[in-house]
C-alpha atoms as one frame of an Amber mdcrd trajectory, in Angstrom:
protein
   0.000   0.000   0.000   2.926   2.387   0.102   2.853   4.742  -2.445   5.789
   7.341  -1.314   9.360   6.266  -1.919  10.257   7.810   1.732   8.224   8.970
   4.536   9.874  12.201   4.735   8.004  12.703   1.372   4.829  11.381   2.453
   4.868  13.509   5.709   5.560  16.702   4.041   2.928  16.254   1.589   0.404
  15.794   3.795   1.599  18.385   6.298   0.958  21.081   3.187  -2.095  18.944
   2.319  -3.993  19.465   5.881  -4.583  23.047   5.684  -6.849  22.524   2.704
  -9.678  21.173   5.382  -9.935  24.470   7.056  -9.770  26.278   3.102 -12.334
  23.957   1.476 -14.655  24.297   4.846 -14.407  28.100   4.619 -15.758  27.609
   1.136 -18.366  25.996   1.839 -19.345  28.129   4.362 -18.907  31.168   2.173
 -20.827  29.661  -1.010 -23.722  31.807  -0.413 -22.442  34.652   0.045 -22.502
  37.355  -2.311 -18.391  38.327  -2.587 -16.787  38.579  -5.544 -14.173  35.390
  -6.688 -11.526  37.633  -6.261 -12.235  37.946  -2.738 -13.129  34.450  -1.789
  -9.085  33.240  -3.570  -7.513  35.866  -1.464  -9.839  34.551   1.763  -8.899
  30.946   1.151  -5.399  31.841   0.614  -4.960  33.925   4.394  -6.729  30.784
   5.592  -4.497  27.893   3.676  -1.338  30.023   4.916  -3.039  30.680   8.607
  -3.819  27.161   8.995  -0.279  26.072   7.853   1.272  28.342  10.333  -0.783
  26.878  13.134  -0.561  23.589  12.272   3.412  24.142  12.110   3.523  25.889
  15.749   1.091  23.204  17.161   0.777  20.594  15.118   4.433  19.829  14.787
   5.158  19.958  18.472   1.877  17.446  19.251   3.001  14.736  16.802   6.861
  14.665  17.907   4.806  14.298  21.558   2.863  11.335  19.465   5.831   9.864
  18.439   7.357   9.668  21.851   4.114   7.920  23.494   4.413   5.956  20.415
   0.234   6.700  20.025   0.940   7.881  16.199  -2.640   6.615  14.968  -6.077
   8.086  13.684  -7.668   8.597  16.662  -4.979  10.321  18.690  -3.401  12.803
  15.330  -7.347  13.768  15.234  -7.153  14.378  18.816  -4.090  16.586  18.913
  -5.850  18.398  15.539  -8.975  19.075  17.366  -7.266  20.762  20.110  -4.517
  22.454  17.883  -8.177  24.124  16.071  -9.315  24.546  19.523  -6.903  26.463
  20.989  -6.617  28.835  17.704 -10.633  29.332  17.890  -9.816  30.343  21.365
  -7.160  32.734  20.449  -9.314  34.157  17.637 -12.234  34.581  20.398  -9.885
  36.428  22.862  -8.798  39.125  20.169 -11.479  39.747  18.739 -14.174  38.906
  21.370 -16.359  37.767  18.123 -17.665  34.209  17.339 -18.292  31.988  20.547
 -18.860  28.990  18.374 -14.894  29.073  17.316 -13.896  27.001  19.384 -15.832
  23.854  18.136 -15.918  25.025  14.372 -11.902  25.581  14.242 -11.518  22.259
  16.773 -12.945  20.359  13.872 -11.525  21.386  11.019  -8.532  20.575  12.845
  -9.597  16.962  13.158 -10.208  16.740  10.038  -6.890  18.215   8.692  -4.782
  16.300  11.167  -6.739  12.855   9.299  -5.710  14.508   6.617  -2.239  14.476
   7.609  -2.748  10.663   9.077  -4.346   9.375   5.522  -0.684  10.563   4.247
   1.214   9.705   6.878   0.173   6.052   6.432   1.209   5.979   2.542   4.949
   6.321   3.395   6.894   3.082   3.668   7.574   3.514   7.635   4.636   5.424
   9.286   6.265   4.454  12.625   6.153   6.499  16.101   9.928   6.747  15.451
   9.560   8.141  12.238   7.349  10.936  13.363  10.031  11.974  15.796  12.942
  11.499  13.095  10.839  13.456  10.705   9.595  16.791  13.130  12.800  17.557
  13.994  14.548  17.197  10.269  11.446  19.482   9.237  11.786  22.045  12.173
  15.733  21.583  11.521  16.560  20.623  14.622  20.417  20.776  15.257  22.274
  18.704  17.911  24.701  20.554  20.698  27.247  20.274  18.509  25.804  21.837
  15.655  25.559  18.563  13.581  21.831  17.165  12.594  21.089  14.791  16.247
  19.446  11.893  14.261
């Protein structure tokens, strides 16, 4: 069932493929309305690049935790990406004091992208708790003390 030569590959693909959840929900959402196309790219865009930012602040740090309980699965990466949208509804609710519901709405979208992430995750050739570790820190570049890569 692999279909990636390396995990690496099959990790970084889905990392950039999660934020589409939170994009394609937003368009959903905003299929009614009555804003021009031009408006709804350059919405979907601060969202694809918003979502990518959180899920690399958040996300990142939650699935290196995943890797060392060695709980890298469905259930758990939709979990951590419920409370990674959590905790940014939250944030959005405490600067702007607008939309209560937040909180839920960005918690699941979350879910959803982190399966996202999973569904890719489990196309590499080693989708192992060890490889989530191995891969956060060569994406974050994580350096050892002596300045050489510590993997």
């Amino acid at each position: 069932m692999t279909k990636f030569f390396t995990q690496s590959t099959a990790a970084t693909v889905g990392f950039f493929a999660a934020p589409l959840v939170p994009t394609i929900a937003l368009a959903f959402d905003a299929g009614d309305s009555s804003a021009d196309i031009m408006s709804m790219l350059y919405g979907a865009c601060l969202v694809y690049v918003l979502a990518l930012v959180v899920g690399g602040l958040l996300g990142l740090p939650l699935l290196y935790l995943l890797g060392l309980l060695r709980q890298v699965n469905l259930w758990a990466c939709a979990l951590a990406g419920f409370l990674t949208g959590a905790l940014s509804g939250l944030l959005i609710i405490l600067l702007t004091g607008i939309g209560t519901k937040a909180v839920l709405i960005y918690g699941c979208q979350g879910a959803g992208a982190a399966a996202l992430f999973w569904v890719f995750w489990k196309l590499g050739p080693d989708p192992s708790p060890t490889s989530a570790r191995f891969w956060t820190r060569q994406f974050a570049g994580s350096r050892g003390p002596d300045g050489a890569d510590d993997f």
